[in-house]
DRENTILUM-237496 format. One line per field, with one value per residue (C-alpha): x, y, z; residue in three letters; residue number from 1. Coordinates in nm, 2 decimals, padded with zeros to 4 digits, always signed. Layout:
BEGIN
east <- (X | ...)
north <- (Y | ...)
up <- (Z | ...)
res <- (ALA | ...)
n <- (NUM | ...)
end
This chain:
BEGIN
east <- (+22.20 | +22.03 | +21.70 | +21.84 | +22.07 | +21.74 | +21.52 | +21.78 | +21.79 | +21.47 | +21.41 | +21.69 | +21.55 | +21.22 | +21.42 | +21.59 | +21.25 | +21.12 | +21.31 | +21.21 | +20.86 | +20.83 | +21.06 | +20.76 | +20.50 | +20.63 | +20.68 | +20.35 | +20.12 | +20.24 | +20.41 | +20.76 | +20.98 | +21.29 | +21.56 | +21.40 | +21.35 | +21.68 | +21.83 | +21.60 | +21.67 | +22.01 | +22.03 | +21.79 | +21.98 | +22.33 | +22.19 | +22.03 | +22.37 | +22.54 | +22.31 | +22.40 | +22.74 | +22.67 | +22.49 | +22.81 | +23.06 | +23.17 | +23.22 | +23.21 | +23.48 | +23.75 | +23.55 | +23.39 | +23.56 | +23.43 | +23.43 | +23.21 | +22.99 | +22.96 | +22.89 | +22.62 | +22.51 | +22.45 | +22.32 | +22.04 | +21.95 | +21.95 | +21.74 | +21.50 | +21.47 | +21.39 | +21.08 | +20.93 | +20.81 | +20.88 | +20.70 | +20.86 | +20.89 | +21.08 | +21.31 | +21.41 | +21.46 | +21.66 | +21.87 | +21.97 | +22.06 | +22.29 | +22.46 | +22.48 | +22.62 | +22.82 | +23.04 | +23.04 | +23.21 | +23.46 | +23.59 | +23.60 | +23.78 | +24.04 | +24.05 | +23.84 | +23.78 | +23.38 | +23.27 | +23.08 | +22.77 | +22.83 | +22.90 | +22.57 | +22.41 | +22.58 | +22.44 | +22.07 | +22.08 | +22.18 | +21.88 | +21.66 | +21.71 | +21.77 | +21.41 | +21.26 | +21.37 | +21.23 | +20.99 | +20.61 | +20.27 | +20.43 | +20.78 | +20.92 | +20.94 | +21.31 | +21.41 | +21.33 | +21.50 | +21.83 | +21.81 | +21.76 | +22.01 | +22.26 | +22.16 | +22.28 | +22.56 | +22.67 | +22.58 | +22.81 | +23.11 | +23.04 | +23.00 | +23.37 | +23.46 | +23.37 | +23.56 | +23.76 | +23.70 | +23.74 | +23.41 | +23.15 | +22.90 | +23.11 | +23.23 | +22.84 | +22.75 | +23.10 | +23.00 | +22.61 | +22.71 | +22.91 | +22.67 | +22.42 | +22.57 | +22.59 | +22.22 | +22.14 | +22.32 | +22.11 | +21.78 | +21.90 | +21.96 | +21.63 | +21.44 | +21.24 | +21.08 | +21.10 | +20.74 | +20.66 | +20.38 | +20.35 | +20.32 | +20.62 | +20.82 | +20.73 | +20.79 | +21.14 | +21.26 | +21.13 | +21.34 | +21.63 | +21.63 | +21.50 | +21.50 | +21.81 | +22.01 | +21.86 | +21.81 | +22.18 | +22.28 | +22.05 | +22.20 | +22.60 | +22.47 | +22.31 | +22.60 | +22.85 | +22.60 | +22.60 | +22.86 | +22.96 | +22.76 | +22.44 | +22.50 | +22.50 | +22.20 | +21.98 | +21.95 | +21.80 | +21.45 | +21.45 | +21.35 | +21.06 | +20.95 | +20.91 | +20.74 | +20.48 | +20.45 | +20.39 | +20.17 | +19.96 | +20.02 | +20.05 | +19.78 | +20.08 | +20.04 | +20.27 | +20.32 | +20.45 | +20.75 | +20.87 | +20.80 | +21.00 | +21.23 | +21.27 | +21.33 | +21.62 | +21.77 | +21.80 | +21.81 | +22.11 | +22.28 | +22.21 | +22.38 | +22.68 | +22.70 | +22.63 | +22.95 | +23.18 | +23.07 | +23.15 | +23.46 | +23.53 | +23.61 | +23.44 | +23.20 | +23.39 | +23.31 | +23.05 | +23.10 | +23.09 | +22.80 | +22.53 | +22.18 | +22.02)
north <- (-00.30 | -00.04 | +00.09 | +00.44 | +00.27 | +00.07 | +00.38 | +00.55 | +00.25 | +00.25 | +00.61 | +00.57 | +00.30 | +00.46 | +00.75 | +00.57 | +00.39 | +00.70 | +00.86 | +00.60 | +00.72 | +01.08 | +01.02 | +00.81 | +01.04 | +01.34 | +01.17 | +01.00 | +01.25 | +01.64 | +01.85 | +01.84 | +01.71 | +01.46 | +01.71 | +01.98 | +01.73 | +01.59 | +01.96 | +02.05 | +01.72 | +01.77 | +02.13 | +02.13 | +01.80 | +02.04 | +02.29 | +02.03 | +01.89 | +02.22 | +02.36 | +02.06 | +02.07 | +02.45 | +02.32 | +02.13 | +02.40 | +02.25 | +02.33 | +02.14 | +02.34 | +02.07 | +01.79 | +01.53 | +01.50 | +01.61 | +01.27 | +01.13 | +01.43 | +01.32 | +00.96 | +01.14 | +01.32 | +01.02 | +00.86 | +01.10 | +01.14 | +00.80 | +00.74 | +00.98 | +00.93 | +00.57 | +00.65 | +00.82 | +00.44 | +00.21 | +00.13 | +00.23 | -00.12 | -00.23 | +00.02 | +00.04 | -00.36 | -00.27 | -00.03 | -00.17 | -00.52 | -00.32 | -00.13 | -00.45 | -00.66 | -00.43 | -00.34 | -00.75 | -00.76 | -00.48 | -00.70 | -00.97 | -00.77 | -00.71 | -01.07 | -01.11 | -01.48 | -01.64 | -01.93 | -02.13 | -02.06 | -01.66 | -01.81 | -01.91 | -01.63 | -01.44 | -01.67 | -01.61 | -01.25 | -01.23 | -01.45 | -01.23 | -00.93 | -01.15 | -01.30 | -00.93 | -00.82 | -01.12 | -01.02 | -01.05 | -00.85 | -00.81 | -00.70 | -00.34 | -00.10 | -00.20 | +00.14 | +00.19 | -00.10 | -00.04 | +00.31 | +00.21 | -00.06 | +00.23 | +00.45 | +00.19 | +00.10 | +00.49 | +00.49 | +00.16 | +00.35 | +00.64 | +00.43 | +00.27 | +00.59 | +00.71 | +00.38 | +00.50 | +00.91 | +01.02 | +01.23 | +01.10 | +01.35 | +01.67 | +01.44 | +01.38 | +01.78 | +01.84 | +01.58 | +01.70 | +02.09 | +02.00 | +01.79 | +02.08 | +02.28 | +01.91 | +01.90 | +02.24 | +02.21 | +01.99 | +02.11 | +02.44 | +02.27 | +02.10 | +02.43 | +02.43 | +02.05 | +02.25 | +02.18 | +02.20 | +02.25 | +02.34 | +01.94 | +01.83 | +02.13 | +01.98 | +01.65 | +01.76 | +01.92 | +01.69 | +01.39 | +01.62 | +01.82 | +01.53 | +01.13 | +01.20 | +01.53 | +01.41 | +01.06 | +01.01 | +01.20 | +00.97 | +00.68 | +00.85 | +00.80 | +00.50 | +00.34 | +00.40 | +00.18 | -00.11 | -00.40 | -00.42 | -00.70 | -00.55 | -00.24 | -00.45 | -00.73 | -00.40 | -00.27 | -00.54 | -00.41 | -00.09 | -00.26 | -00.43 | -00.13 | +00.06 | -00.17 | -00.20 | +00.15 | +00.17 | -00.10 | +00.10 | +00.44 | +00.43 | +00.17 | -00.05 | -00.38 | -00.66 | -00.86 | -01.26 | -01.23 | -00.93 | -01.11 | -01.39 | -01.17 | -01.03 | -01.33 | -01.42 | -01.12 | -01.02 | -01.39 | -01.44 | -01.13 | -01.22 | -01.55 | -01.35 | -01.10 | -01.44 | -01.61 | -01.31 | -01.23 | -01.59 | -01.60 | -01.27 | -01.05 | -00.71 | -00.60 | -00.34 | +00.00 | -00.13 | +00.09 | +00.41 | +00.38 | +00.57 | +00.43 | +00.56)
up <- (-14.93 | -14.72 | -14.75 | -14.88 | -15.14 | -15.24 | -15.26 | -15.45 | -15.69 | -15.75 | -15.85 | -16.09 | -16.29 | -16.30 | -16.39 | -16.72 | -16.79 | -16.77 | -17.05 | -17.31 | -17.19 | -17.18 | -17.56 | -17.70 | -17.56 | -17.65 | -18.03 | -18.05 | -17.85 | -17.96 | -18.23 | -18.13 | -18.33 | -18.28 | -18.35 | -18.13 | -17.84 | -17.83 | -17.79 | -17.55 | -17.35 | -17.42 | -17.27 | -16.97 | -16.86 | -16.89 | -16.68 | -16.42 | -16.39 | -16.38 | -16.08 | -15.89 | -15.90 | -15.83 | -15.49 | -15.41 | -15.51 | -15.82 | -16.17 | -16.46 | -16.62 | -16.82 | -16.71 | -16.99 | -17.32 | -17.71 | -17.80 | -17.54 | -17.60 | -17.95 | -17.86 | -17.59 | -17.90 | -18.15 | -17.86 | -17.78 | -18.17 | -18.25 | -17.94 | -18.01 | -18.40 | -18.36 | -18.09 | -18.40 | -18.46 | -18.22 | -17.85 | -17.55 | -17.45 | -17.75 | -17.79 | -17.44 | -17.51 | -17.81 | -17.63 | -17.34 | -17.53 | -17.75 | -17.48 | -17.28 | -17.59 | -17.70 | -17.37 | -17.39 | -17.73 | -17.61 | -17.30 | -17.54 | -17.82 | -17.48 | -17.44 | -17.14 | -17.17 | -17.12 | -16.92 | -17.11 | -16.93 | -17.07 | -17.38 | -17.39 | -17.23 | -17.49 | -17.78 | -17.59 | -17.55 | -17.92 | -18.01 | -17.86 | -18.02 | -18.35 | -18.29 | -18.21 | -18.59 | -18.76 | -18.99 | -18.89 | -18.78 | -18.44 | -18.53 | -18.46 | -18.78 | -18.88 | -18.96 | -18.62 | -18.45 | -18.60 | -18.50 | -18.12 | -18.19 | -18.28 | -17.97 | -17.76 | -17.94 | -17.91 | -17.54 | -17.50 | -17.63 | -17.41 | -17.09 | -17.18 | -17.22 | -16.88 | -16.71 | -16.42 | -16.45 | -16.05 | -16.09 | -16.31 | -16.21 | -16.32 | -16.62 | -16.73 | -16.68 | -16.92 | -17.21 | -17.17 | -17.20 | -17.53 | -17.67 | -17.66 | -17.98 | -18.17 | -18.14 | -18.16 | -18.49 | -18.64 | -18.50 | -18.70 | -19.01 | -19.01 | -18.89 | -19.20 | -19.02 | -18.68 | -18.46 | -18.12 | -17.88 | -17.54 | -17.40 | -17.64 | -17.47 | -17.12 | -17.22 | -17.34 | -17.08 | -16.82 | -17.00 | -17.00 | -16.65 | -16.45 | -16.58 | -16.75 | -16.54 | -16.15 | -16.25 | -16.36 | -16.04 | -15.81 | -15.98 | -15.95 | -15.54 | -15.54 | -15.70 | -15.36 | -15.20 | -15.47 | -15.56 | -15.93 | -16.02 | -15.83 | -16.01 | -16.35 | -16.26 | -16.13 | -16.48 | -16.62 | -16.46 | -16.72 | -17.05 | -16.82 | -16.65 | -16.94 | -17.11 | -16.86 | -16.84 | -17.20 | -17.22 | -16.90 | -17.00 | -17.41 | -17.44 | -17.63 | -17.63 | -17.50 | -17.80 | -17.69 | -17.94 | -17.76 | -17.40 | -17.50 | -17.63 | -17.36 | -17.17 | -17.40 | -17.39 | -17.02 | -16.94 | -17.15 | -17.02 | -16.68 | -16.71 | -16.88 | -16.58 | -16.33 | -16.50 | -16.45 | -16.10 | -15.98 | -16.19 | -16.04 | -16.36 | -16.36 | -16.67 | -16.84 | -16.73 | -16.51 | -16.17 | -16.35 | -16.60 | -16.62 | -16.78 | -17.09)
res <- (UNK | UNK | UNK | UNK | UNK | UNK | UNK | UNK | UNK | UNK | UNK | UNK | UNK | UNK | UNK | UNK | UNK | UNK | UNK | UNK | UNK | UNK | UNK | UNK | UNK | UNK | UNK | UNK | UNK | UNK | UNK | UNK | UNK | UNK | UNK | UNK | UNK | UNK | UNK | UNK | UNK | UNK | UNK | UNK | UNK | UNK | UNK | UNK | UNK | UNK | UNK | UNK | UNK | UNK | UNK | UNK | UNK | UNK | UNK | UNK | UNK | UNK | UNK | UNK | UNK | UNK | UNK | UNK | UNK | UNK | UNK | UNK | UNK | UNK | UNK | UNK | UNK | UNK | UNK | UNK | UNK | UNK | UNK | UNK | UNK | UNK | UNK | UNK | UNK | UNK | UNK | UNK | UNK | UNK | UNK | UNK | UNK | UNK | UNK | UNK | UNK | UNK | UNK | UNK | UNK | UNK | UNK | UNK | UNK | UNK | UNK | UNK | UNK | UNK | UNK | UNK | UNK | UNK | UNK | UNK | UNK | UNK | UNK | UNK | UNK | UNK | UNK | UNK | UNK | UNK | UNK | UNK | UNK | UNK | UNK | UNK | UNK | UNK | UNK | UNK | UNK | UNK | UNK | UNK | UNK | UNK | UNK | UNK | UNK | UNK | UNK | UNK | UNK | UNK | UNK | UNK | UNK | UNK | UNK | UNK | UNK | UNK | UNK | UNK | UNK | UNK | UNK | UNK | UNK | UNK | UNK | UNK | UNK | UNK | UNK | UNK | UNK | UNK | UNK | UNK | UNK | UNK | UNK | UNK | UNK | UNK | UNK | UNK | UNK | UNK | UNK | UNK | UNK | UNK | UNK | UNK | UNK | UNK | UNK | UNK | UNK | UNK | UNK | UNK | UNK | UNK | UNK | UNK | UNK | UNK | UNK | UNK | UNK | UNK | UNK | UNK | UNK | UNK | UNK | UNK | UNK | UNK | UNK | UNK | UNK | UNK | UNK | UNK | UNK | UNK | UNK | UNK | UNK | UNK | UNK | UNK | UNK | UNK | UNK | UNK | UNK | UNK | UNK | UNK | UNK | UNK | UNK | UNK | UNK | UNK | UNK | UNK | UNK | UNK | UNK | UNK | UNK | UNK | UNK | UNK | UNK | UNK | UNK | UNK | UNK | UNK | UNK | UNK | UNK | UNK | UNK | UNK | UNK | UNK | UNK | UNK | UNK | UNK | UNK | UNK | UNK | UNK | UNK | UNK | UNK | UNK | UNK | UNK | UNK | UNK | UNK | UNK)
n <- (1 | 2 | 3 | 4 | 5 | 6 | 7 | 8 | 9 | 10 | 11 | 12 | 13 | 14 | 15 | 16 | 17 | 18 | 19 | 20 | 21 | 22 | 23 | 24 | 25 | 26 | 27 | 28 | 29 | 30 | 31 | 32 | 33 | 34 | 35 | 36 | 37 | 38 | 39 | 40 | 41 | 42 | 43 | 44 | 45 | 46 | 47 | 48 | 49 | 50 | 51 | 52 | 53 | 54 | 55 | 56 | 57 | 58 | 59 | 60 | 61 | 62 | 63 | 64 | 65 | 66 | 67 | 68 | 69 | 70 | 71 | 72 | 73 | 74 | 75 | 76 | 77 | 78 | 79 | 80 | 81 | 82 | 83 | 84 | 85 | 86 | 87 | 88 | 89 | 90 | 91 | 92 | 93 | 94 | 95 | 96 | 97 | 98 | 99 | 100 | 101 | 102 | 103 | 104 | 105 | 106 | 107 | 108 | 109 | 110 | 111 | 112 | 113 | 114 | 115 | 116 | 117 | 118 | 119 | 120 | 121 | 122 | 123 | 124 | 125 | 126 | 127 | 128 | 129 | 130 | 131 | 132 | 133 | 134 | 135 | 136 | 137 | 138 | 139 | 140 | 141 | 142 | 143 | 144 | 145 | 146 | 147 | 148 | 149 | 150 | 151 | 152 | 153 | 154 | 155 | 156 | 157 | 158 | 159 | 160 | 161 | 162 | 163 | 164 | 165 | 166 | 167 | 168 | 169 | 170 | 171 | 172 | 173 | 174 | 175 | 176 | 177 | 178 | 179 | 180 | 181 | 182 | 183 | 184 | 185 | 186 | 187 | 188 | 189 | 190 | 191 | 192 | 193 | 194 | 195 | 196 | 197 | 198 | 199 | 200 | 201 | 202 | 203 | 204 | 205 | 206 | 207 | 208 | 209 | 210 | 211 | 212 | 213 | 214 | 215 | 216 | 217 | 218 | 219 | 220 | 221 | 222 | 223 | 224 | 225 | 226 | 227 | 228 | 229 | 230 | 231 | 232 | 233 | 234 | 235 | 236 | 237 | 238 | 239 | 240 | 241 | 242 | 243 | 244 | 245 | 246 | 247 | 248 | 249 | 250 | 251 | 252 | 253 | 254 | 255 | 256 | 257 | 258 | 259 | 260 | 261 | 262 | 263 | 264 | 265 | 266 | 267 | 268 | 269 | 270 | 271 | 272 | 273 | 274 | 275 | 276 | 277 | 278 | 279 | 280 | 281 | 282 | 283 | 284 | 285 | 286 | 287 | 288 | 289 | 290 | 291 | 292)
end
């Protein structure tokens, strides 16, 4: 790996961590609401993709698809519904262990076939999140929980979705400028709840123009410079570094179930992804997914 593709690496996953940040801030700390920040992340990330391609002389025109917008879409609102209550730390656990699991159960569903060392990764990583919901003074809201649980079960689909497509960066900009009117549907049925403040604004669009439009775009490079199962084992940093960051920036605190929850769950998926490499079968969708 070079020292660019490293850099480049490095700002993306500070770049997804970031989102479940500036989410959780923006929901904790000002007026906005969740409807009228997923729109606004929704759009200013379309029109941060857009004037890239612009810069490179392309258009987004017939790239993406309606129904991976709408899995973007339910993806996005799901995501940003369940910060209403949940820790950036936690939810960004939840999230990427259900996007992880479920791209797992789709190559099974294929009949991919499992070690038995992924086998038990699998029944680890499932654990995890299974020992995160238990109830207790240091479990997340379950409302919540299952909300980031469907995020990430929306952004699986819409990474499976994206397998294969020869320019992932025009197809991203396509599904983002069609999942705009989704949300700005909903924020307009729920304009009667409608509130926002200056720092929720920022928060927004900075989630929407640069962790998610540049950050998915630094990640689209990085990713020429990274084998499959680096691209896979990289990602496993994100639920960490945003819980740090939360725990730093939010003042949240780092329960021990969720650390050992953590352990189980990116241990167990690391052992899945270890199997696969060394058996040489690719993770479904793997060299063409984006991060949340």
């Amino acid at each position: 790996m070079t020292a660019r593709t490293l850099l480049l690496t490095a700002l993306a996953m500070l770049a997804f961590a970031g989102n479940s940040l500036l989410c959780r801030l923006a929901l904790r700390e000002t007026e906005i609401d969740a409807a009228s920040f997923t729109s606004l992340r929704l759009a200013s990330g379309a029109m941060a993709l857009w004037l890239l391609l612009r810069l490179r002389s392309t258009r987004p025109d017939g790239a993406g698809s309606w129904l991976a917008a709408a899995a973007l879409f339910a993806y996005a609102l799901a995501f940003s519904l369940a910060y209403l209550s949940l820790d950036a730390g936690a939810g960004a656990l939840l999230l990427f262990g259900a996007v992880q699991l479920s791209m797992i159960a789709w190559g099974l569903y294929r009949g991919e076939r499992l070690a038995h060392g992924a086998w038990a990764g699998l029944l680890l990583a499932i654990g995890g999140v299974l020992a995160l919901l238990l109830p207790g003074a240091s479990a997340p809201p379950l409302g919540g929980a299952l909300l980031m649980l469907l995020a990430g079960l929306a952004w699986g689909v819409y990474s499976l979705l994206g397998r294969g497509i020869a320019d992932p960066l025009a197809a991203t900009a396509g599904n983002f400028l069609r999942a705009t009117p989704m949300a700005l549907l909903v924020s307009a049925l729920l304009l009667g709840r409608a509130s926002w403040d200056p720092p929720g604004l920022i928060y927004a669009l900075l989630s929407g123009a640069i962790t998610s439009g540049v950050g998915y775009a630094i990640w689209y490079t990085a990713l020429r410079g990274l084998q499959s199962f680096q691209a896979a084992s990289v990602q496993l940093s994100v639920p960490i570094l945003a819980a740090l960051a939360g725990s730093l920036l939010l003042d949240e605190a780092l329960s021990l179930r969720l650390v050992l929850s953590a352990a189980a769950v990116l241990g167990g998926i690391a052992l899945v992804l270890s199997a696969r490499q060394l058996a040489g079968v690719p993770r479904p969708g793997q060299a063409r997914r984006s991060g949340p």
